[in-house]
C-alpha positions as CSV (number, residue, x, y, z in Angstrom):
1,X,-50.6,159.4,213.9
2,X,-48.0,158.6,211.4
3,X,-48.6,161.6,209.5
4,X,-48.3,164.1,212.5
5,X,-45.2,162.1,213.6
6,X,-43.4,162.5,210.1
7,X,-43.7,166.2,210.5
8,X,-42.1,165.9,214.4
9,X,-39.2,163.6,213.1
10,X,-38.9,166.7,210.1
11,X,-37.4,169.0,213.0
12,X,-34.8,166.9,213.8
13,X,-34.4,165.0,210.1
14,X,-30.4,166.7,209.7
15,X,-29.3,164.5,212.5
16,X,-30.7,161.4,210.9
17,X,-27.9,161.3,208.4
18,X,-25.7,160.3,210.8
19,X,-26.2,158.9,214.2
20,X,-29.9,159.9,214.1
21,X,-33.5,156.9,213.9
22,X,-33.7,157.7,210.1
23,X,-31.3,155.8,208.6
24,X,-29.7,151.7,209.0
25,X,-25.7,151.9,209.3
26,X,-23.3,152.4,211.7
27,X,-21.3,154.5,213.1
28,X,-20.4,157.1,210.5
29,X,-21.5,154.4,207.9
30,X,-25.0,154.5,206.4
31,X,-26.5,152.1,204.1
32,X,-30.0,153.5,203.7
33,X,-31.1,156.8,205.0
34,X,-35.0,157.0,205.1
35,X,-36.0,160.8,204.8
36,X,-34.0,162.5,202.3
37,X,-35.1,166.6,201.9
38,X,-36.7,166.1,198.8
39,X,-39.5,163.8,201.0
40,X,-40.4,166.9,203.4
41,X,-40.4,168.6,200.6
42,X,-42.9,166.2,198.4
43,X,-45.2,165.8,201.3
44,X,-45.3,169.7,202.7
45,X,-43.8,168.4,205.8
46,X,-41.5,170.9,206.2
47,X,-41.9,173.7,209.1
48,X,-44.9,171.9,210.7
49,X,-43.2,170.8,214.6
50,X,-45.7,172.5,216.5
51,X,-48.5,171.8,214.2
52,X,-47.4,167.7,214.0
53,X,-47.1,168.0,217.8
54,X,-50.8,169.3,218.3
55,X,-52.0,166.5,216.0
56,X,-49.6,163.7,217.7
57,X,-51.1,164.6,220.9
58,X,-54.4,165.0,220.1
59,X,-55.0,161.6,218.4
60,X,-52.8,159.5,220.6
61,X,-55.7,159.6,223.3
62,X,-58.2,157.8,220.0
63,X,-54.8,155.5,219.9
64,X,-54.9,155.0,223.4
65,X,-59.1,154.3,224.0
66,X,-59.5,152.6,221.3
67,X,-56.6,149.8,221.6
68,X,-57.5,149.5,225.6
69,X,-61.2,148.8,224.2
70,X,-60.0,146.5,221.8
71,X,-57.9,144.7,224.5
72,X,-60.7,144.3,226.7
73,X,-62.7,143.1,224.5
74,X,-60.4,140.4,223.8
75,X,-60.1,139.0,227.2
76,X,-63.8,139.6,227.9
77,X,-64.6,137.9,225.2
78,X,-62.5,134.9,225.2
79,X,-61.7,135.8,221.5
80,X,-57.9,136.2,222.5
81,X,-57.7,131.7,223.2
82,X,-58.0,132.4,219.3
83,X,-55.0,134.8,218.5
84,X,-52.4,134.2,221.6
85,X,-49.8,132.0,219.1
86,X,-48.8,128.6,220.7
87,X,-44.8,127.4,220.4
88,X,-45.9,124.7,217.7
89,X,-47.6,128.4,215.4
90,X,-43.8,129.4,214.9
91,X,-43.0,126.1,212.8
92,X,-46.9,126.4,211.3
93,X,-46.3,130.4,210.3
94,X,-43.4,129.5,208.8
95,X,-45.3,126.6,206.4
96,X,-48.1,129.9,206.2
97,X,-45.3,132.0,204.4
98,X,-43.7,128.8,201.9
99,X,-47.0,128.2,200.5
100,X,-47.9,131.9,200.2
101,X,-44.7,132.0,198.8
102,X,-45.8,129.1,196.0
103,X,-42.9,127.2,197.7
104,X,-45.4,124.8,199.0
105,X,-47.9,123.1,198.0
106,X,-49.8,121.6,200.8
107,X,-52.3,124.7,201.8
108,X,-52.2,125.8,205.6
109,X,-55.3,124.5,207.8
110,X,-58.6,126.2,206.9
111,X,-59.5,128.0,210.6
112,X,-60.2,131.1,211.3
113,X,-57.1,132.6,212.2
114,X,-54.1,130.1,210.6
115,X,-50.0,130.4,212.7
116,X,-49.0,133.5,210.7
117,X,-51.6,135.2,211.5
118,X,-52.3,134.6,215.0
119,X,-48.5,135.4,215.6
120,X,-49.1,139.0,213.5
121,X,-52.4,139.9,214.9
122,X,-50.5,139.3,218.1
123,X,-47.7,140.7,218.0
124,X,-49.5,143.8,216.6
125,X,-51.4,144.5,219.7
126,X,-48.1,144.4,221.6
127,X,-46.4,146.9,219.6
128,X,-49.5,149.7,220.1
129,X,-49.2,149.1,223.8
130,X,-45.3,149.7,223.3
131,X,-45.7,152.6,221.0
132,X,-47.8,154.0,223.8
133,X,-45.4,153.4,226.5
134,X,-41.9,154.9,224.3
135,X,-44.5,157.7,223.4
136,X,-45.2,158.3,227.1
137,X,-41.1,158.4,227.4
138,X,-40.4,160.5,224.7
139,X,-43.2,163.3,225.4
140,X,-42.3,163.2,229.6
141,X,-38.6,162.2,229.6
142,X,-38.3,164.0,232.9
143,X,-41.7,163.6,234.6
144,X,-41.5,159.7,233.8
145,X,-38.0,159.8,234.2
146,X,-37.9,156.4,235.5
147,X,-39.5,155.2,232.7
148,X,-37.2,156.6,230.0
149,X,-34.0,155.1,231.8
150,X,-35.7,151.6,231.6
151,X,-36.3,151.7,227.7
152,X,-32.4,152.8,227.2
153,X,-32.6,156.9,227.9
154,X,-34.7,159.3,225.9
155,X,-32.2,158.5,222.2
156,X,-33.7,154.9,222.6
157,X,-36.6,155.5,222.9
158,X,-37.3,157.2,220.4
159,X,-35.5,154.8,218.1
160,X,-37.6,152.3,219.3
161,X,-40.8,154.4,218.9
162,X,-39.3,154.9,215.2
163,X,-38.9,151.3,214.6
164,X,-42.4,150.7,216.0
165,X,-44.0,152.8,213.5
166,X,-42.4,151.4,210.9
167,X,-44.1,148.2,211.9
168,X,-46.7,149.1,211.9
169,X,-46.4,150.7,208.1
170,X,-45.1,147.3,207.6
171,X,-48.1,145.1,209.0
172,X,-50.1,147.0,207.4
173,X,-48.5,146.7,203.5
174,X,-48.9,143.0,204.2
175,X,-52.2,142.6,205.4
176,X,-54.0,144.6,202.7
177,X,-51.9,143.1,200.2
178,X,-53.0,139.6,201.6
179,X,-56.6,140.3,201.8
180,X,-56.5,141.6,198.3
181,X,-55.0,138.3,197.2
182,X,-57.6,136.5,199.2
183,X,-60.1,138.4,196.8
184,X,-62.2,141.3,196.5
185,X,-65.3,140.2,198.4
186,X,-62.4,139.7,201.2
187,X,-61.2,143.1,200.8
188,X,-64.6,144.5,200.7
189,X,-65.5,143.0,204.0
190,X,-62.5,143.7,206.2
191,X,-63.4,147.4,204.8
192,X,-67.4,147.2,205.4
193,X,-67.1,144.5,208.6
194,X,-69.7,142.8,207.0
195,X,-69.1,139.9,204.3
196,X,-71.5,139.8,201.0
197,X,-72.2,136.6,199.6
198,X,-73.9,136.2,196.4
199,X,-76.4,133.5,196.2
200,X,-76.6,131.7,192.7
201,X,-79.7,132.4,190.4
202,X,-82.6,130.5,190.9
203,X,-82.0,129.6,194.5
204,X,-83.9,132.4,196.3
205,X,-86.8,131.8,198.2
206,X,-89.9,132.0,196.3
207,X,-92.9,133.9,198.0
């Protein structure tokens, strides 16, 4: 999804150097612009609208499925009592991120989901339901007209659907970095969905 959306944002990159989603700044100002040429260029982005569109479109409905399944599963499940973050998680993330930080010493709680987490893992979900719905506003800005006007007109929207994705590029930096500092029989089981666990020599059940 990311990589068909890079080669959407391509066709209209030129206007990101000055009031365009590509960039943080004001006005005529910019501080940072995101996609200079030479990144189309790197990537063979360049020239590929209608190709990126066919691809955006196509895997949005796998998007789509699979995080309504996901969802569903959660509430079915009773598994989302786990990740909904309480008011008293804010002060507990923030503990989370001093000791991850080696600015505290005192390790968070040993559950399965600590503050930070159920705050990310939360507020994750939320942002793939409104990438979704800015999607749906960008794509049918007349059709679901009523829809675009409520997120801020169709410029907005797509800023917003920007800023999404680069959450989610975010989250995800994070959380692999994480589990690989958790260790690599962590990182090996997010990746497998099963977790290995080696049992010491000499302990196996004799026949």
């Amino acid at each position: 999804m990311i990589w068909s959306g890079l080669m959407i944002y391509w066709a209209d990159s030129d206007k990101g150097l000055v009031n365009g989603v590509y960039r943080i700044g004001w006005g005529q100002t910019t501080l940072f612009h995101f996609f200079p040429p030479g990144f189309w260029r790197a990537l063979g982005l360049e020239f590929g609208l209608a190709r990126g569109m066919s691809w955006h479109f196509f895997f949005v409905w796998f998007f789509a499925i699979n995080g309504l399944l996901y969802a569903l599963y959660l509430i079915i499940s009773g598994e989302w009592r786990l990740l909904v973050p309480s008011r008293r998680d804010f002060v507990g993330a923030f503990q989370v991120v001093l000791h991850d930080l080696h600015l505290r010493k005192t390790p968070p709680p040993f559950v399965k989901y600590n503050p930070a987490q159920r705050i990310a893992y939360t507020l994750v979900v939320l942002m793939g339901g409104a990438s979704l719905v800015t999607g749906l506003a960008i794509y049918r800005p007349v059709q679901l007209g009523w829809l675009t006007r409520i997120l801020g007109g169709y410029q907005w929207a797509r800023w917003e659907h920007f800023w999404l994705t680069m959450g989610f590029v975010l989250f995800f930096v994070i959380h692999v970095l994480q589990v690989m500092r958790a260790g690599w029989s962590n990182f090996r089981s997010m990746i497998a969905g099963v977790e290995i666990k080696e049992t010491p020599e000499g302990t196996h059940d004799k026949p």
